[in-house]
C-alpha positions, 0 to 999 in steps of 0.5 A: 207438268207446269201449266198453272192459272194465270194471274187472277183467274178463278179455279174451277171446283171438283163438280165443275170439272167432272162435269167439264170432263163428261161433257168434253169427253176428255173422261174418255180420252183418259180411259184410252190411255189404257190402249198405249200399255201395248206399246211397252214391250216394243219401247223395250225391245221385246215382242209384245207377249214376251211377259206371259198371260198376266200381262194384261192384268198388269195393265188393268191394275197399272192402267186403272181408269178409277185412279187416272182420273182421279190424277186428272182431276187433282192437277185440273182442280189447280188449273182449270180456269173456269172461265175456260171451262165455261167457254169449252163447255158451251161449245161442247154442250151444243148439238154439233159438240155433243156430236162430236164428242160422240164420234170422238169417244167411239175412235178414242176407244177403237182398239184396232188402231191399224183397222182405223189408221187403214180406213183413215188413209183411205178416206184422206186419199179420196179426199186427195183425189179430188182435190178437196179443201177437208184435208187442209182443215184437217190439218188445221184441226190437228195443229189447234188440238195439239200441233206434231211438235207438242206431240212429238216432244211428248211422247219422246219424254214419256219413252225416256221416263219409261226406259229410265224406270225400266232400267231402273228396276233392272227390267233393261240394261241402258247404254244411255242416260237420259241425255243420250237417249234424247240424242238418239231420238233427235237423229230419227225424229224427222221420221217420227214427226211425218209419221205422227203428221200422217197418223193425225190426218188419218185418225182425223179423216176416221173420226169426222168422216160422218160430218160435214164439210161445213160442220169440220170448218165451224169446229177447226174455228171453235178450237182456233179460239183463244180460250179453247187453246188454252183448254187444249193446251193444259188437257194435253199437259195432263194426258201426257203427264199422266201416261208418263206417270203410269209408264214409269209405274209399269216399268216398275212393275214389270221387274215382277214379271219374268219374259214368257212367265206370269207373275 
């Protein structure tokens, strides 16, 4: 991860950013990182309780909530401008963003993704049906918080660091280098980028569905603002550095585990 302060910028110190962390909800949004350990023996090919009953313990320790935010707070403490911090947190400080962030650690924290994904769709098709302007404002959120191809290009490098970890450690056997793998995933990304596309929409319409027309126009403005793309931009940068870490992490770990035993 590369995002550094510009040129004149102020750091914001270790109090200023647990503050901005609490007040953000960004905190939460670490601890669900916890959620996507799932995915790790389907990104491996296997079925999802192929590593026995001490996956889960796995998980905990690798997915450590404690350890990923001390992470977030060593790369922000270098790269938070507090000018930024100071303009993001008077927004979310407010009525309307304390609301939001409400809503946004409830869903964040919904481990029944599909259950939130069904109900989202189902809002998003309603909304379709009567032809409503939510679902362009939707979509307009969504590109300011992270735009697919950000996304995208994202979770594609946190899979390659993770099957090169794995591979690594000898939990796999690669056909492809780092090269091949992105190659690969060129040919399919076309699938994957309407996919995650549909995914925002309807995690979106799940999240917000409480607020109002008006309410999710004032914050899609909020975070078209300069300074809070600045914001989202290097939240981003650590969410996904920091799962790609812990992925790299697990890969290791998993050489220990044995498919169908624990540990």
């Amino acid at each position: 991860m590369s995002v550094l302060l510009p040129r004149g910028a102020t750091a914001a110190d270790r109090d200023q950013i647990e503050a901005f962390l609490t007040t953000t909800g960004f905190d939460v949004a670490l601890d669900s990182i916890a959620l996507t350990s799932s995915s790790a023996p389907t990104m491996l090919g296997m079925e999802p309780d192929a590593f026995g009953a001490d996956w889960s313990r796995l998980t905990k320790q690798v997915f450590d909530t404690e350890e990923m935010h001390e992470m977030a707070l060593g790369i922000l403490e270098q790269t938070l401008d507090e000018d930024v911090l100071d303009h993001a947190v008077e927004f979310y400080g407010s009525d309307l963003g304390q609301r939001l962030v409400e809503a946004e650690n409830a869903s964040h924290m919904v481990e029944d993704d599909e259950l939130k994904q069904e109900q989202g769709r189902a809002i998003v098709a309603g909304l379709v049906q009567i032809s409503s302007p939510r679902v362009d404002v939707l979509n307009r959120m969504n590109l300011a918080i992270s735009g697919t191809e950000t996304a995208l290009r994202a979770l594609q490098e946190i899979q390659i660091r993770f099957l090169l970890a794995a591979s690594a450690a000898g939990v796999v056997e690669l056909r492809l280098d780092a090269d091949g793998l992105r190659a690969m995933m060129r040919e399919n990304e076309g699938n994957l980028r309407a996919a995650l596309q549909q995914s925002a929409l309807a995690g979106a319409a799940y999240t917000y569905q409480a607020f109002s027309d008006e309410e999710v126009e004032d914050y899609t403005e909020a975070l078209e603002h300069p300074k809070m793309q600045e914001v989202y931009e290097l939240l981003n940068a650590v969410q996904y550095e920091i799962m790609a870490n812990r992925f790299e992490v697990l890969a290791q770990k998993m050489a220990d585990l044995h498919p169908g035993q624990d540990i």
